[in-house]
C-alpha positions as CSV (number, residue, x, y, z in Angstrom):
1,X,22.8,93.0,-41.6
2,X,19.5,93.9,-43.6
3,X,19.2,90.7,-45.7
4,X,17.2,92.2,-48.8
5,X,15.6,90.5,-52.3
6,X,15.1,92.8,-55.3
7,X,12.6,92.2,-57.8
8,X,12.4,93.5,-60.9
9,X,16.4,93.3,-61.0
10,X,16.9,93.4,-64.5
11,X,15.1,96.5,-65.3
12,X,17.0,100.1,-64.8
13,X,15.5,100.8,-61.6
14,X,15.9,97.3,-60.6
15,X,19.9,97.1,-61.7
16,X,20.4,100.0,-60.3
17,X,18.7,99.1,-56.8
18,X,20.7,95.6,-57.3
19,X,24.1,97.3,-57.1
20,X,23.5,99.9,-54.0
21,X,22.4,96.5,-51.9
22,X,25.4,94.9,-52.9
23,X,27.7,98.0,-52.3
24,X,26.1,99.1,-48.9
25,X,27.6,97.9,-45.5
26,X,24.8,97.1,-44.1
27,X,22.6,95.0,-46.5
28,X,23.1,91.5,-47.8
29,X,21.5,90.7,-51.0
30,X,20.0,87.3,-50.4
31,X,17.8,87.2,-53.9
32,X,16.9,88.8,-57.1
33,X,13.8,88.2,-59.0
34,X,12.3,87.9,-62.5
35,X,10.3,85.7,-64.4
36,X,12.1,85.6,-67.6
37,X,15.5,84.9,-66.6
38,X,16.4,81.2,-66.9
39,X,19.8,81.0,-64.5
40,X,20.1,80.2,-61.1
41,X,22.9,82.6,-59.7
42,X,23.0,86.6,-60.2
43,X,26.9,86.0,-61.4
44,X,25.7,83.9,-64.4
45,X,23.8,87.4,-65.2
46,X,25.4,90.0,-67.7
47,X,26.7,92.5,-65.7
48,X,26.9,91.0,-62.9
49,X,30.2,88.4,-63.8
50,X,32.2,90.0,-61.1
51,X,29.5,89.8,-58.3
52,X,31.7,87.3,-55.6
53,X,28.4,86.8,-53.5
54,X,26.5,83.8,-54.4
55,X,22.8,85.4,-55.2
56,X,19.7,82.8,-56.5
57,X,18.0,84.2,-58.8
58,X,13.8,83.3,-58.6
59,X,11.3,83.2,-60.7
60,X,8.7,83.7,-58.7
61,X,8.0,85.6,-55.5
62,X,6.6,82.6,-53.5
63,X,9.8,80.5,-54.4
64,X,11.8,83.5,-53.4
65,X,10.1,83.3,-49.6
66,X,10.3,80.0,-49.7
67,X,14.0,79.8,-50.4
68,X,14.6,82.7,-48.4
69,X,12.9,82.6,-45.3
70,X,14.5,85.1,-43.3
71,X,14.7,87.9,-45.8
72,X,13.8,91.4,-44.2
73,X,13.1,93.2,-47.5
74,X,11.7,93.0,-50.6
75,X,12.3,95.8,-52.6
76,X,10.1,96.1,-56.1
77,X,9.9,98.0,-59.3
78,X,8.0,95.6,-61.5
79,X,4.7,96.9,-63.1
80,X,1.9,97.8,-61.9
81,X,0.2,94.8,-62.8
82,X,2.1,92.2,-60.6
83,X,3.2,94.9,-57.4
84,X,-0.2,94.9,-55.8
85,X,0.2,91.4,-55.3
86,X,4.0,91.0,-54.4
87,X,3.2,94.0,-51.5
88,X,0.1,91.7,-50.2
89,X,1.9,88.5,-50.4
90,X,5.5,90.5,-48.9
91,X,3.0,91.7,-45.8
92,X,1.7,88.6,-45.2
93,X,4.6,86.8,-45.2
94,X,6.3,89.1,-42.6
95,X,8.8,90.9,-45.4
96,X,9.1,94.7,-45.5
97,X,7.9,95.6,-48.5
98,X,10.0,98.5,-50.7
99,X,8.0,99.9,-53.5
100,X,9.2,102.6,-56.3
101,X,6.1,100.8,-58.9
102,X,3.5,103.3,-59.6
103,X,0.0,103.1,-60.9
104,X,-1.0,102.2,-57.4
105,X,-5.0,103.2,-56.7
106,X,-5.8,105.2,-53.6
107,X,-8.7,102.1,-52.7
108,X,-5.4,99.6,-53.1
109,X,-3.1,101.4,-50.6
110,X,-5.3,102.0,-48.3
111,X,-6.0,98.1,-48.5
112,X,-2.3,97.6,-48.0
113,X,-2.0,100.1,-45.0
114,X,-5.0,98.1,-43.6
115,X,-3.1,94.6,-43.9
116,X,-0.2,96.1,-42.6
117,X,-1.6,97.7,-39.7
118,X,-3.3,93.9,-39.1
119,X,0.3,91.9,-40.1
120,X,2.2,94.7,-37.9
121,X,5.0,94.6,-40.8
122,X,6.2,98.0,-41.9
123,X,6.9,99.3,-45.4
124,X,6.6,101.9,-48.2
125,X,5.4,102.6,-51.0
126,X,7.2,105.9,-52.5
127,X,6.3,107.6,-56.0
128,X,9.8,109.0,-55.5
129,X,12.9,107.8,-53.9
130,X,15.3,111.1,-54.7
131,X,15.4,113.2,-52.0
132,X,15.3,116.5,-53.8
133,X,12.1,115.6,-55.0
134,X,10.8,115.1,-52.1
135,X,11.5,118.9,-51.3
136,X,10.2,119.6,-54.1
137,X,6.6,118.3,-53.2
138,X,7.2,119.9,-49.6
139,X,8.2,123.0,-50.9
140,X,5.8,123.5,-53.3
141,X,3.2,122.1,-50.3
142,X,4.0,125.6,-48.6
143,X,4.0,127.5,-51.8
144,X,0.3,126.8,-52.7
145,X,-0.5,128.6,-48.8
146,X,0.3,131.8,-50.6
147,X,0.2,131.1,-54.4
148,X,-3.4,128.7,-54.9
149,X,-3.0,128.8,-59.1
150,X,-0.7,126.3,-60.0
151,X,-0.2,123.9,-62.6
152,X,2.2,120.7,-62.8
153,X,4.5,119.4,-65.3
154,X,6.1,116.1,-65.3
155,X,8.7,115.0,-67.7
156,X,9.7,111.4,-68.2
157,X,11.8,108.8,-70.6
158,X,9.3,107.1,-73.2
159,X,8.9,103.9,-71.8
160,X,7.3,105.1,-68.6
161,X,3.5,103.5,-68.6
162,X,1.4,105.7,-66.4
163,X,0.5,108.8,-66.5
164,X,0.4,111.0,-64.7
165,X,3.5,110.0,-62.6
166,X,3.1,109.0,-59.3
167,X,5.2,111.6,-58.5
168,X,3.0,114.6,-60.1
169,X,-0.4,113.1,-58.4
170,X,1.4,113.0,-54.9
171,X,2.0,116.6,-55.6
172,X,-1.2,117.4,-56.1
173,X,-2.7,115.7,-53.0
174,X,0.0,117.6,-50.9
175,X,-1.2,121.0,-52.4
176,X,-5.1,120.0,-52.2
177,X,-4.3,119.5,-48.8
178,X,-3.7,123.2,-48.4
179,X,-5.6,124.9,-51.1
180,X,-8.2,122.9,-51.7
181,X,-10.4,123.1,-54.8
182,X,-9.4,125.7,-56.8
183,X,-11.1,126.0,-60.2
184,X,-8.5,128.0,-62.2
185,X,-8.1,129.5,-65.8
186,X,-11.0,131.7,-67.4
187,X,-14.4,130.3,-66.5
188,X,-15.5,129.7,-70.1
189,X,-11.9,128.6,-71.9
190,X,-12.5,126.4,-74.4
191,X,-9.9,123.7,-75.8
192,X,-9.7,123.4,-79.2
193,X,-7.9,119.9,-79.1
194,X,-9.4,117.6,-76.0
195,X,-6.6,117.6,-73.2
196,X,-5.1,120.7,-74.6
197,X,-5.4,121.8,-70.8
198,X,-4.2,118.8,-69.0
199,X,-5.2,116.7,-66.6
200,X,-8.0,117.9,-63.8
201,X,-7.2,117.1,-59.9
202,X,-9.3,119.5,-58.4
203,X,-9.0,122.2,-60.3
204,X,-5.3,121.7,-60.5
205,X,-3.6,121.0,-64.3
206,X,-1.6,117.9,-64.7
207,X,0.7,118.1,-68.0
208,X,2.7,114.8,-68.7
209,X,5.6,114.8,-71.4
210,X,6.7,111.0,-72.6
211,X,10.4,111.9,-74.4
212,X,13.4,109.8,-75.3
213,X,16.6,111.3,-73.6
214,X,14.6,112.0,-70.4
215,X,14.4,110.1,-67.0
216,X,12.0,112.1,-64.4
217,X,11.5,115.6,-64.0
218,X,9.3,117.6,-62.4
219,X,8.0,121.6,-61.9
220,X,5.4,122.8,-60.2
221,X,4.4,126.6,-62.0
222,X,2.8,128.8,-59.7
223,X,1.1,132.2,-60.5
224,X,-0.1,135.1,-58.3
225,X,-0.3,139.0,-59.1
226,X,2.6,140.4,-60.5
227,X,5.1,137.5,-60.0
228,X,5.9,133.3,-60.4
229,X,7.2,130.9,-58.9
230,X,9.0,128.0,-60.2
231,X,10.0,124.8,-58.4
232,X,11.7,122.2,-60.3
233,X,13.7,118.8,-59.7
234,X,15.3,116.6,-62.3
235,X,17.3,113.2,-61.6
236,X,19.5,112.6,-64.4
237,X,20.6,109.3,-63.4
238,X,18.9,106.6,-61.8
239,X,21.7,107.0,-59.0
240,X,19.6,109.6,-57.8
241,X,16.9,107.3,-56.3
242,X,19.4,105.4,-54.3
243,X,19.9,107.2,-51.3
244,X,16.0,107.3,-50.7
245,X,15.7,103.9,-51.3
246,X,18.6,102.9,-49.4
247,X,17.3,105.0,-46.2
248,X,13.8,103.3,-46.6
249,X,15.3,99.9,-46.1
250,X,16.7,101.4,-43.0
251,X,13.4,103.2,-42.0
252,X,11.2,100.2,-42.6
253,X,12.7,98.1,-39.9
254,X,11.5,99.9,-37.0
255,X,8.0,101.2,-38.2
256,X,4.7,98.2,-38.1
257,X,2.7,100.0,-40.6
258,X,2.9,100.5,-44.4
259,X,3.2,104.4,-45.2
260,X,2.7,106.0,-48.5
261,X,5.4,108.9,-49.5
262,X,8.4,109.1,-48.0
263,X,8.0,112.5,-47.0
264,X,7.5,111.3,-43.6
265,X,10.7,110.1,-43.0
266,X,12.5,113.8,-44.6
């Protein structure tokens, strides 16, 4: 039995991570975390009333560990301002870290691959968890082969913080890797409004849309003579990260390095 702690429990990602760990065979929730919460179990929790395991609830990661010992996992989606550290502390206290919290920088993860690689403790951190959107990114890595001009839109609810999404700059690394730069659009377009034209990665255009009613969406426009292409992936429900998450707990257990996307597990 995986014995897993979720932080970040009460937020959407968090709840919903919370209830695939207590319905799956083969993971025990043995914690949740979140500063703000002032109860001890995760059945004194709304929601969670009918919950027959007996859960602590932390405030803190470092009373987690030290409550918890022999926890495998620790999954997080906090913010981006507390996950660097929970990773770093996770690796160095032998826990598999989990991670769906963007906002990452390139310089930090490949500090946490380093660490990893040092602590020999596995783990991920994933922009996306839903596997269709993971062949989206693939696909549209062997799209930009034939189609280089390309743009990328990313659609998500309003209270996402960073933007672009993880998601939509992961993209665009997988199709630099194959195109490289590629400086599109006429060579002397002028935008009226600042930004008009998106985001720049390499020549690449970002767009990012922040609407209520939305959870993540993503497609990746590609043009060539005479015809387009459009790939597209949308997760209407936050159920839809689950079975990525679910198979990176597995995954993690027999890997010693940190790896970034889970692409390499599809």
């Amino acid at each position: 039995m995986i014995q897993v702690i979720v932080a970040g429990f009460r937020g959407k990602m968090g709840q919903a991570c919370t209830q695939m760990i207590l319905d799956h065979p083969d993971f025990q929730l043995v914690g949740v975390m979140d500063p703000k919460v002032d109860v001890k179990e995760l059945a004194d929790v709304s929601g969670y009333q009918a919950c027959q395991m007996t859960v602590p609830v932390f405030n803190s990661q470092i009373q987690a560990f030290a409550s918890v010992p022999h926890a495998d996992i620790w999954i997080d989606f906090t913010v981006p301002e507390v996950a660097y550290q929970h990773v770093e502390t996770a690796l160095r206290n032998g826990v598999r870290p989990v991670v769906g919290t963007t906002g990452f920088s390139d310089e930090e993860i490949t500090n946490l691959i380093e660490l990893s690689q040092i602590q020999k403790v596995g783990g991920i951190i994933a922009p996306n968890f839903a596997i269709g959107a993971i062949l989206m990114m693939e696909f549209a890595q062997k799209a930009a082969q034939y189609f280089p001009d390309v743009e990328i839109i990313e659609l998500h609810h309003d209270n996402k913080i960073d933007a672009p999404s993880g998601t939509a700059l992961k993209t665009a690394e997988m199709i630099s890797d194959v195109r490289g730069i590629n400086i599109q659009g006429h060579p002397h377009e002028v935008e009226l409004i600042p930004g008009a034209r998106g985001a720049d990665y390499q020549g690449l255009k970002i767009h990012s849309v922040r609407l209520p009613g939305l959870i993540a969406h993503q497609q990746v426009q590609f043009g060539g003579k005479g015809e387009g292409l459009l790939i597209r992936h949308d997760s209407y429900n936050r159920e839809s990260f689950m079975t990525g998450v679910a198979l990176a707990c597995m995954k993690v257990m027999g890997t010693d390095e940190l790896v970034y996307g889970l692409e390499r597990w599809i």
